[in-house]
Each structure stands twice: as C-alpha cells, then as structure tokens.
C-alpha positions as CSV (number, residue, x, y, z in Angstrom):
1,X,-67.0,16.5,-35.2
2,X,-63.9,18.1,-36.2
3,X,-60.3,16.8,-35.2
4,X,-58.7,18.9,-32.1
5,X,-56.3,21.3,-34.2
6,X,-53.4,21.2,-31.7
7,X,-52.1,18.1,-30.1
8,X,-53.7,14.6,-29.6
9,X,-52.9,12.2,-26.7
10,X,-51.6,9.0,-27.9
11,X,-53.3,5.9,-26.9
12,X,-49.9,3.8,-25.9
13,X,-47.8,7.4,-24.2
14,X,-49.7,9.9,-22.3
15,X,-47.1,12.2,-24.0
16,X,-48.8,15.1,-26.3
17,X,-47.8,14.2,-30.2
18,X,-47.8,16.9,-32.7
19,X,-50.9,16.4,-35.5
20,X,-48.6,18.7,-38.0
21,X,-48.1,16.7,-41.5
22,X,-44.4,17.3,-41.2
23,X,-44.7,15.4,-37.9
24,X,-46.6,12.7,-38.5
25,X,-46.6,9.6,-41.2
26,X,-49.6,9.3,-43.3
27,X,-50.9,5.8,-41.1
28,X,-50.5,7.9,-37.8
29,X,-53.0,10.8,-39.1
30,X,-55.6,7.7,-40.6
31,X,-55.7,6.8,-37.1
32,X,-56.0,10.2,-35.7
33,X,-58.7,11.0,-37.9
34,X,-60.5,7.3,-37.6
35,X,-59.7,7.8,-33.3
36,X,-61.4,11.5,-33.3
37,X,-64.0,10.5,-35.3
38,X,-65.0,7.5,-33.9
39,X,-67.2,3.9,-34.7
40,X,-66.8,5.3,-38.5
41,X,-67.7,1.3,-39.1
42,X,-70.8,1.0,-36.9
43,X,-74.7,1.9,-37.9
44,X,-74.4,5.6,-38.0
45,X,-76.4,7.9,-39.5
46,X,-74.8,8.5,-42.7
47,X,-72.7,11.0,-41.7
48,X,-69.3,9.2,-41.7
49,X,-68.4,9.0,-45.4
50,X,-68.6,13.1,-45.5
51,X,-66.7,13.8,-42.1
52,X,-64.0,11.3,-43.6
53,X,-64.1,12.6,-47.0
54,X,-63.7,16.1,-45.6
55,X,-60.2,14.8,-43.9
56,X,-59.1,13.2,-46.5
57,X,-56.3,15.9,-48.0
58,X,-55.2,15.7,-44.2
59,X,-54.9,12.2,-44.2
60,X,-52.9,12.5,-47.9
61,X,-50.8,15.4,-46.4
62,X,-51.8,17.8,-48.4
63,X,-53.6,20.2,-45.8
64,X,-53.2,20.7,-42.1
65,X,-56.3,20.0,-39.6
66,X,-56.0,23.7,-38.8
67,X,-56.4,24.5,-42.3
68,X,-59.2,21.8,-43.0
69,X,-61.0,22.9,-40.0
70,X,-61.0,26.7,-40.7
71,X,-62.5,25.8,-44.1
72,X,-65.0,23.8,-42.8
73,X,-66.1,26.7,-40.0
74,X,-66.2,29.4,-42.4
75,X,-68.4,27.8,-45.1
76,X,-70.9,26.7,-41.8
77,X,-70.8,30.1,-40.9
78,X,-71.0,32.4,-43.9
79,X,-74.0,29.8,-45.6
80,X,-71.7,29.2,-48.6
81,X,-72.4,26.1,-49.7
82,X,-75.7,25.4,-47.6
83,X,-79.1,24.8,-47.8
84,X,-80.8,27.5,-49.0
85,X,-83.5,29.1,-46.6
86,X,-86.9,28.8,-47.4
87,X,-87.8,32.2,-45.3
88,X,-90.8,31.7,-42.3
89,X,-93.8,33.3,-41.8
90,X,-92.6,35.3,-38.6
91,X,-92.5,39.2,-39.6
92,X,-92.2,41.9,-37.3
C-alpha cells in the first residue's frame, strides 16, 4: 500500500503535518512510512521487506512520497519491470 502523498494526521495532534522532506526529520518519515504501512514486524506474507525497501530513498531524504509513488504506479501500469505474460488460450 502506498503512503498518502499529501498530509498525514499525527497520532499525538489531530493537526495535518506536512510529509515533504524539507518538513520532516528523517525519524518522523521512518514512522510515517512504518505507521502507513503497518504490522511490518508481524507474520505477513512476505511483502514487507519490498514495500519498505521501495520507501527507503524517502525515508533517507533523497525522494519525496509523491515522487516514490508516481514511480511505483507507472512501472504497475506500463508492465515495465513485470512478470511477463504467458498469453491464454482465449482468441476471438
């Protein structure tokens, strides 16, 4: 699941915090990331060292969620970097 790209609601204020790098220290977006994703310690399927992977040059402040997220959507999208379709035996 991606992390929200605009504003995040902080556990202790009900006041919206800006997710920008420039606004936030590098232990405030760990715990944005680690909050959006979830139980990234529980029995999961597998999926948690990817999705935390992927946030990583957020987390480092080296990309904005914005630009993490686009990356992500366009790649899902466009196939680049998929799995590679087999084809099916539906013809028409």
């Amino acid at each position: 699941m991606p992390v929200p790209m605009g504003c995040y609601e902080g556990r202790e204020s009900s006041n919206m915090k800006s997710l920008l790098i420039a606004d936030t220290t590098k232990e405030e977006r760990e715990r944005i990331v680690s909050e959006s994703i979830g139980n990234i310690d529980g029995a999961c399927d597998g999926c948690s060292p990817g999705i935390l992977e992927m946030y990583q040059d957020y987390i480092e402040g080296r990309k904005e969620l914005r630009q993490i997220n686009l990356e992500f959507h366009a790649r899902y999208t466009s196939g680049a970097e998929g799995p590679v379709r087999s084809g099916c035996d539906y013809s028409r």
